[in-house]
BAROLO-464434 format. One line per 3 residues: number of its first residue (from 0); for each residue x, y, z of C-alpha. Coordinates in Angstrom, 2 decimals. Layout:
<sites>
NUM = X:Y:Z; ...
</sites>
This chain:
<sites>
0 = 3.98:82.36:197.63; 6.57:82.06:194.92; 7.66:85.41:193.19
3 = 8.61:85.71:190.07; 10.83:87.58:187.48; 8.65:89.73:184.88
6 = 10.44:87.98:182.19; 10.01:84.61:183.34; 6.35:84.89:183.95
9 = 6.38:86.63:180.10; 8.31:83.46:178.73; 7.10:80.45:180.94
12 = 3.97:78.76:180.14; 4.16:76.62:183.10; 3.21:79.51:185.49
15 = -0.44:80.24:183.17; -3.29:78.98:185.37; -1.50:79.65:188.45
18 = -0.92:81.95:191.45; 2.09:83.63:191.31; 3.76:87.02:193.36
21 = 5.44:89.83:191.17; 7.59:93.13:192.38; 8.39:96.13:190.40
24 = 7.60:99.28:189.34; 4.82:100.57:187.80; 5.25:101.99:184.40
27 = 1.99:103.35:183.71; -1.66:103.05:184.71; -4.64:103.59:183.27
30 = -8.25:102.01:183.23; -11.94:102.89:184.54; -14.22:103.34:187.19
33 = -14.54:99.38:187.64; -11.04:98.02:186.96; -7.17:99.48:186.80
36 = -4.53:98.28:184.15; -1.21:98.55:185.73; 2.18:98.49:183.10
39 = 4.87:97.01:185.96; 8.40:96.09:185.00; 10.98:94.89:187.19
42 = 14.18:95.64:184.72; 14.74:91.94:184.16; 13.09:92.29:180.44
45 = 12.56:95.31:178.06; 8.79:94.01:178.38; 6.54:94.97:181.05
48 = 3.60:92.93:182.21; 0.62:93.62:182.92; -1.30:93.74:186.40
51 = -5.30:93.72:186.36; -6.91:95.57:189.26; -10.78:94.91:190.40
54 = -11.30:98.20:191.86; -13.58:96.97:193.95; -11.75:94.47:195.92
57 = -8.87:96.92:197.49; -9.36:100.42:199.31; -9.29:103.78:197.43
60 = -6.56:104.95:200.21; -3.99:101.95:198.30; -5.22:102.80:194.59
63 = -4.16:106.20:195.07; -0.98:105.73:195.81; -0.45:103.28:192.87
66 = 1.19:106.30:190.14; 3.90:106.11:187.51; 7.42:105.43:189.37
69 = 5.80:103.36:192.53; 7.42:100.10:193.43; 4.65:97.63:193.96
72 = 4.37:93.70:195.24; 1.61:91.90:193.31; -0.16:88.54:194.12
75 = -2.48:86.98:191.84; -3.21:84.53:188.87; -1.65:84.55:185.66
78 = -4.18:83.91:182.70; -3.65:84.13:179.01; -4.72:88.00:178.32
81 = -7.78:88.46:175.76; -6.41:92.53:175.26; -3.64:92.89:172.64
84 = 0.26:93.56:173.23; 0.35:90.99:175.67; 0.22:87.32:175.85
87 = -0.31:86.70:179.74; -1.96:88.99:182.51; -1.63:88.99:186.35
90 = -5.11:89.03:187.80; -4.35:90.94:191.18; -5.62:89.50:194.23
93 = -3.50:91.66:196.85; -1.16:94.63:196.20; 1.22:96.01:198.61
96 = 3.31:99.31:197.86; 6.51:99.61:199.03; 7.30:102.81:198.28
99 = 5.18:105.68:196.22; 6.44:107.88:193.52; 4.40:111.53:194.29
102 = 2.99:112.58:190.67; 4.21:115.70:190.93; 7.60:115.61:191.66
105 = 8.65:112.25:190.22; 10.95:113.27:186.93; 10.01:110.29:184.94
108 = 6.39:110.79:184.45; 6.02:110.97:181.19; 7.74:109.00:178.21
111 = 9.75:111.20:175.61; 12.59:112.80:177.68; 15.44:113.52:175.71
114 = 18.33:112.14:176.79; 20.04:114.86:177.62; 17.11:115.43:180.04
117 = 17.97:111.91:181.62; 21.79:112.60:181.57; 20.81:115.27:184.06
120 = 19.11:113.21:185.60; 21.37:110.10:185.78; 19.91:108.37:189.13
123 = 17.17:107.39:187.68; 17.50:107.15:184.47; 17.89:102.79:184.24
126 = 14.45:102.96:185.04; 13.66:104.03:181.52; 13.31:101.28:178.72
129 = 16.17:103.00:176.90; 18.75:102.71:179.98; 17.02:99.61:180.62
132 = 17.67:97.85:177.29; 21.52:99.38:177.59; 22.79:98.09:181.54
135 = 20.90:94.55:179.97; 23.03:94.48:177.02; 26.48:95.83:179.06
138 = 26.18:93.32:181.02; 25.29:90.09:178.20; 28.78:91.88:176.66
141 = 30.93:91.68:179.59; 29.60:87.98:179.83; 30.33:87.38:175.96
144 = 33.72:88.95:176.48; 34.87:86.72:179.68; 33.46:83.54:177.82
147 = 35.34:84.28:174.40; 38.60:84.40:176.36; 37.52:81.51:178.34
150 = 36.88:79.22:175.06; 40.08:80.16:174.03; 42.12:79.19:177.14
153 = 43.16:82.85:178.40; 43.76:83.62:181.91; 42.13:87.00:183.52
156 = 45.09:88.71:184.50; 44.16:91.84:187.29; 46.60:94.54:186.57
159 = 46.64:97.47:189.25; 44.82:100.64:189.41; 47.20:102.37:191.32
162 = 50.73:102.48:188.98; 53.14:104.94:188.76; 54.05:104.00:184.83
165 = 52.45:105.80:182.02; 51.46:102.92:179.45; 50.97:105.74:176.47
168 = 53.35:108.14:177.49; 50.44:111.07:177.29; 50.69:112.28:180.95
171 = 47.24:112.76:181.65; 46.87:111.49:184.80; 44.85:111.74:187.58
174 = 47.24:111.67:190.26; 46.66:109.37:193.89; 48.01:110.61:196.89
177 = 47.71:110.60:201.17; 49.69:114.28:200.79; 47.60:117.03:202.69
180 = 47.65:119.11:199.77; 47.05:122.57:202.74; 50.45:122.13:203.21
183 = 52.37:119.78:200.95; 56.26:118.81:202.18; 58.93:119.82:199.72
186 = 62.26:119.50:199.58; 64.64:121.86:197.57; 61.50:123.77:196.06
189 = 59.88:120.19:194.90; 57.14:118.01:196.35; 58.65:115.50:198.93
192 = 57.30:112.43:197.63; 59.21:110.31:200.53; 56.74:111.42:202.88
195 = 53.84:110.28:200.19; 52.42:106.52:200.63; 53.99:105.08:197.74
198 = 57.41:107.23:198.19; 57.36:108.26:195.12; 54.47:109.87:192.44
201 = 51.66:107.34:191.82; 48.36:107.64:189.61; 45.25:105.70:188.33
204 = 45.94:103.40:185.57; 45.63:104.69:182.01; 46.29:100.68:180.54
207 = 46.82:97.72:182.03; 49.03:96.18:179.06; 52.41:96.59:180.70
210 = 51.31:94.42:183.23; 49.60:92.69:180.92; 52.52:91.62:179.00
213 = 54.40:90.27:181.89; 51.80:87.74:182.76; 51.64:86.86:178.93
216 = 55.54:86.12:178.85; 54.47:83.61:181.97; 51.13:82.05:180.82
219 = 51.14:82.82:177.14; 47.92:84.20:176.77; 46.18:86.44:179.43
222 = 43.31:89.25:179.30; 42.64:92.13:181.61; 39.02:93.70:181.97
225 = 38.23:96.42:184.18; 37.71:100.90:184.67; 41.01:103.30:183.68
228 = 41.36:106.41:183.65; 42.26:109.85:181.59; 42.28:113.06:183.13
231 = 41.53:114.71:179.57; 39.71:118.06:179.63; 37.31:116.92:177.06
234 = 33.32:117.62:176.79; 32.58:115.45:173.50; 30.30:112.75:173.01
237 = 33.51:110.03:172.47; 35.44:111.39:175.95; 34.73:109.77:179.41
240 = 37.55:110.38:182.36; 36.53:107.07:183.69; 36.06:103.99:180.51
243 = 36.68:100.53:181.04; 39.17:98.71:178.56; 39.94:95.04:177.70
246 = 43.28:94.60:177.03; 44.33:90.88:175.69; 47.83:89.92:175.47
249 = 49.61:86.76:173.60; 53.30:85.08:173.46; 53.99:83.95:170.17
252 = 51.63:86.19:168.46; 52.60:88.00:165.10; 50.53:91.02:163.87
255 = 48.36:88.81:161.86; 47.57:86.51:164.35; 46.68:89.56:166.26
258 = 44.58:90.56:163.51; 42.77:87.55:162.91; 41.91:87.59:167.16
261 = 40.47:90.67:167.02; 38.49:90.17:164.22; 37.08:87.13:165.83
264 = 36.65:88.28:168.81; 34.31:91.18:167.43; 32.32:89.08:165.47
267 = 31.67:86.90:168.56; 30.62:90.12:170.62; 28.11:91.12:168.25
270 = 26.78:87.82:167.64; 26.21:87.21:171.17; 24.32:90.78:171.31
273 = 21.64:89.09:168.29; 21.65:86.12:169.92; 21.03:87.03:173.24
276 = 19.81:90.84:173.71; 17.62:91.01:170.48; 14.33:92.16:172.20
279 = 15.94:95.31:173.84; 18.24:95.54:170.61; 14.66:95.93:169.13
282 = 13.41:98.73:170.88; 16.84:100.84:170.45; 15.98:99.89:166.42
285 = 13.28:101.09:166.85; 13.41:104.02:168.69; 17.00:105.54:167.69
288 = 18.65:103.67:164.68; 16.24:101.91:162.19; 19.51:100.50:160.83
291 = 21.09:99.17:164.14; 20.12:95.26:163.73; 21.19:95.33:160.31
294 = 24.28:97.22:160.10; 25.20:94.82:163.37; 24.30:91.74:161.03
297 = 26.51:93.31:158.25; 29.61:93.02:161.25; 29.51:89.80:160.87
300 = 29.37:88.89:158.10; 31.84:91.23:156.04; 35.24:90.19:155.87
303 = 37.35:93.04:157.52; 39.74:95.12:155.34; 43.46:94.70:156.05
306 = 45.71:97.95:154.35; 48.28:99.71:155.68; 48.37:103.40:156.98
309 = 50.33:104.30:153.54; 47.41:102.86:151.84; 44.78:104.89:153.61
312 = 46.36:108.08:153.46; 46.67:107.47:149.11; 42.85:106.84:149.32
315 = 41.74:109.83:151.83; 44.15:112.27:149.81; 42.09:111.40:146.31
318 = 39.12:111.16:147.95; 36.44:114.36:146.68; 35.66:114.37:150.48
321 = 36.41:117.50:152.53; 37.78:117.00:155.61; 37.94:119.21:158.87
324 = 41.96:118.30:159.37; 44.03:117.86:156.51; 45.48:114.09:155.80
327 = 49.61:113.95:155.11; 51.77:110.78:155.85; 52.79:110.96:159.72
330 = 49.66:112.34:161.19; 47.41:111.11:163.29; 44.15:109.90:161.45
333 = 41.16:111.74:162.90; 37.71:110.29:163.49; 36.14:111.45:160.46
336 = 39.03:110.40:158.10; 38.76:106.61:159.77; 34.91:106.69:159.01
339 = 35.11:107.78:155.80; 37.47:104.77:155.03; 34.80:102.31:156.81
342 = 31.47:104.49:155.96; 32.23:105.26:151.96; 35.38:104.04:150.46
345 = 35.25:100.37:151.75; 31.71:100.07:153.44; 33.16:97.35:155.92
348 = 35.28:97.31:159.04; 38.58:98.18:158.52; 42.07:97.06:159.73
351 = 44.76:99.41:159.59; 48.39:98.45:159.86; 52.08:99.78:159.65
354 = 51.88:103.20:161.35; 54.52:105.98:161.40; 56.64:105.00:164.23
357 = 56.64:108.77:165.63; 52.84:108.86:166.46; 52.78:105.48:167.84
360 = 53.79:104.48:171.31; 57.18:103.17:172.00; 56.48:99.81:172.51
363 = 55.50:98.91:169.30; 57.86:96.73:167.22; 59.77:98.60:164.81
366 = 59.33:97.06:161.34; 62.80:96.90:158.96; 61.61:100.73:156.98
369 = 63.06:102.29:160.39; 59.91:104.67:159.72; 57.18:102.31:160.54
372 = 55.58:99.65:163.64; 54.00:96.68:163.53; 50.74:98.55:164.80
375 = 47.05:97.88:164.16; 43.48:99.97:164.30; 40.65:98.06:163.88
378 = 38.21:100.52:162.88; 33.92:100.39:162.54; 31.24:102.36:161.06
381 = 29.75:105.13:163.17; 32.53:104.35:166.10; 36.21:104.65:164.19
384 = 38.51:103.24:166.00; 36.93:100.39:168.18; 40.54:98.38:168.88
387 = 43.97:99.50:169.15; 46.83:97.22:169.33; 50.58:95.98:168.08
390 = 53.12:93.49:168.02; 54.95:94.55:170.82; 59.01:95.44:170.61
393 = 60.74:92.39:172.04; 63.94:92.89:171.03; 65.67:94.49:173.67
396 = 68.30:97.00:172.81; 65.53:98.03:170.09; 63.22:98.70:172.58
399 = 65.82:100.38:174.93; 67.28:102.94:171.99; 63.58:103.60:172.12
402 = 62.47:104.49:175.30; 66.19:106.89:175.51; 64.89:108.44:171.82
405 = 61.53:109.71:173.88; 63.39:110.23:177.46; 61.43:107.82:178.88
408 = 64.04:107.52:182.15; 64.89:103.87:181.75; 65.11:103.46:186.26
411 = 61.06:103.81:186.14; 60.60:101.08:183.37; 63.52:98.21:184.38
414 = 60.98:95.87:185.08; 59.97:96.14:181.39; 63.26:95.88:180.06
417 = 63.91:93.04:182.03; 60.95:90.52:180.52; 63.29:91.53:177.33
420 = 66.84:90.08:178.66; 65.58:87.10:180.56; 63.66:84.94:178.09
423 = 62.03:87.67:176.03; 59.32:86.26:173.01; 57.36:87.71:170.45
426 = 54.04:88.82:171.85; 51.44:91.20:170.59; 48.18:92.40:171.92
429 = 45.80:95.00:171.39; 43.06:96.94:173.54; 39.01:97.11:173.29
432 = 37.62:100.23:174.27; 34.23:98.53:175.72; 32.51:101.57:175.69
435 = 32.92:102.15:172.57; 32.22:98.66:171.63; 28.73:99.34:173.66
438 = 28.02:102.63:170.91; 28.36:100.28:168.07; 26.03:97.44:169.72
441 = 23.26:100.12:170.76; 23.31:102.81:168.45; 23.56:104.77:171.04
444 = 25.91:108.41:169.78; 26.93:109.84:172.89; 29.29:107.38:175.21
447 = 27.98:109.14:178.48; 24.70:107.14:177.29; 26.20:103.67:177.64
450 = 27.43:104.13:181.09; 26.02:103.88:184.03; 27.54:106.92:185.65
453 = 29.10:108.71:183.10; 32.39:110.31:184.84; 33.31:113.78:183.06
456 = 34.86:117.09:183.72; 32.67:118.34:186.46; 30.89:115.67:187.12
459 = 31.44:113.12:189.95; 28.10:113.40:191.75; 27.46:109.73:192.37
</sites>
């Protein structure tokens, strides 16, 4: 017996008019004394199909144990269905259960839950369509993201985990070590880090772009993918301690070629997302943003704004709007000041440039105002800032007066200043916060709900 994927037997005609094996779990059922209509999905497709049940040919001991959550193996014919909402049935011929879902303890039962109800109850939770329609459209974007970077002749760089540089310079760590912290060694009243693994303090990776840049001065143009890691005591709906960030980097790159990547490379990402997840993209419409599909077709086709942070301060300081946190030159923009920019004033993505050197990180290359750095924000509606990036500093006594202005001690970053005295290039780069990315593409508003298992302050169950 051949089995089958739910969304191949949904799409392929060649399987009508024959006998074919399914395995899932059962959605719903509902039906009659004579017959039972069984909703099964299998997660392959935001679609279930459905399975129809002659009561009479299997035993009442079976049928019972058939309930909402079940995981089920079907064998039977698939005909073209005379009911509505589908376009093929499975006429069941023999149904075995693998394992039951008891009624009244199964937390899924009914359709509705908030999702705050399914954040508490994370385990299960891809079995709903919503979670569903959002692992299926993760992964399509990881895909689209390795296959951009592939088209474009990068090389996927893996940068480490474990480092014991800070890439922002923001010290929220979370710190790895073998020390039995009952009784930590010391060594004039500090921690003895010559007795720790690495010999000296290590964490988990905030950024890979350090590294990154040293396999860009090598191979020109290299991307890293994968999880880092803030140990921010933050509860919002923007804040995960565990994310994953894509972090391209390029030789011979100027600002506006950086620019004119990441604007590119967005418009690919969503594209892919219409052109290959528009059934569950659909049902998120549908159910949580009527404007999702459209305000991702408007992505695409706008032509991003390019203005520096001089500019955008001017326009958020005559703006009418009121703002939480007051807007002068050398802060920090805040989320709601970089949405009103995309949301109101401009109505399209947005592509800051030129930041104030002090609130930028001090790799950044210092433009000829001695106030300002080559930086970029690419910021969306709903989201704010979705990419951050630069041309990075390669001059190198520039970049060393630097690193001494923010007493960055210059014996933990040598291998850094070194890619600047032995054949040092321009180079920029810039990072993707995925997650982030995955908000935009769903609609979803909380990032927890675009994660599989959401890692937070408190919460590392599983």
């Amino acid at each position: 017996m051949a089995y089958f994927s739910v969304k191949k037997l949904l799409k392929d005609t060649q399987c009508v008019n024959t006998t074919v094996g399914i395995k899932g779990w059962v959605r719903t059922r509902r039906g009659n004394k004579n017959v039972a209509f069984i909703a099964l999905n299998d997660g392959s497709t935001i679609h279930n199909i459905q399975i129809v049940a002659d009561l009479a040919n299997f035993d009442e001991a079976l049928l019972k144990q058939i309930t909402t959550g079940a995981c089920i193996a079907v064998e039977g014919k698939l005909v073209e269905s005379i009911g509505q909402g589908q376009a093929v049935e499975l006429q069941a011929e023999t149904i075995v259960v693998y394992g039951t879902a008891d009624a009244e303890t199964y937390p899924l039962q009914k359709k509705g839950h908030s999702l705050e109800f399914l954040r508490e109850n994370a385990h299960l939770r891809p079995r709903t369509n919503t979670f569903g329609a959002v692992l299926r459209i993760r992964h399509q974007m990881a895909y689209a993201l390795h296959t951009f970077y592939h088209e474009h002749d990068f090389v996927y760089l893996h940068t480490p985990i474990i480092t014991a540089s800070d890439a922002e310079g923001a010290g929220q760590m979370f710190q790895v070590t073998t020390l039995d912290l009952h009784n930590v060694p010391t060594k004039d009243g500090q921690v003895d880090y010559n007795a720790d693994f690495f010999g000296k303090p290590a964490n988990l990776t905030v950024s890979g772009q350090l590294e990154g840049e040293l396999g860009a001065l090598a191979l020109s143009k290299i991307y890293t993918f994968g999880p880092t890691f803030r140990a921010e005591n933050s509860n919002t709906p923007r804040h995960l301690a565990e994310f994953w960030m894509n972090e391209p980097e390029m030789a011979f790159y100027d600002i506006t070629d950086n620019m004119n990547l990441a604007e590119e490379f967005l418009k690919y990402l969503v594209q892919w997302a219409l052109d290959h997840c528009l059934d569950d993209l659909q049902f998120l419409n549908d159910m949580y943003d009527k404007e999702l599909i459209d305000r991702l077709k408007s992505a695409i086709t706008a032509t991003f704004v390019r203005l520096s942070y001089t500019e955008a301060i001017e326009i958020l300081k005559q703006s009418e709007q009121k703002f939480e946190f007051r807007v002068d030159w050398g802060t920090d923009l805040q989320s709601e000041h970089e949405r009103y920019l995309v949301e109101k004033h401009f109505q399209k993505p947005v592509i800051l440039t030129d930041y104030p050197k002090e609130i930028k990180a001090f790799y950044m290359k210092q433009n000829e105002d001695g106030k300002t750095v080559r930086a970029m924000d690419v910021l969306f509606p709903r989201i704010g800032e979705i990419i951050g990036g630069s041309q990075r500093e390669e001059d190198y006594e520039k970049l060393k007066q630097r690193i001494d202005e923010l007493n960055i001690p210059q014996k933990d970053m040598w291998w850094y200043l070194d890619t600047r005295r032995f054949g040092s290039a321009p180079h920029s780069g810039f990072g993707l916060g995925f997650d982030r990315l995955l908000l935009f593409i769903t609609g979803m508003t909380n990032v927890r709900d675009v994660v599989p298992f959401p890692r937070t302050p408190m919460n590392a169950d599983f």
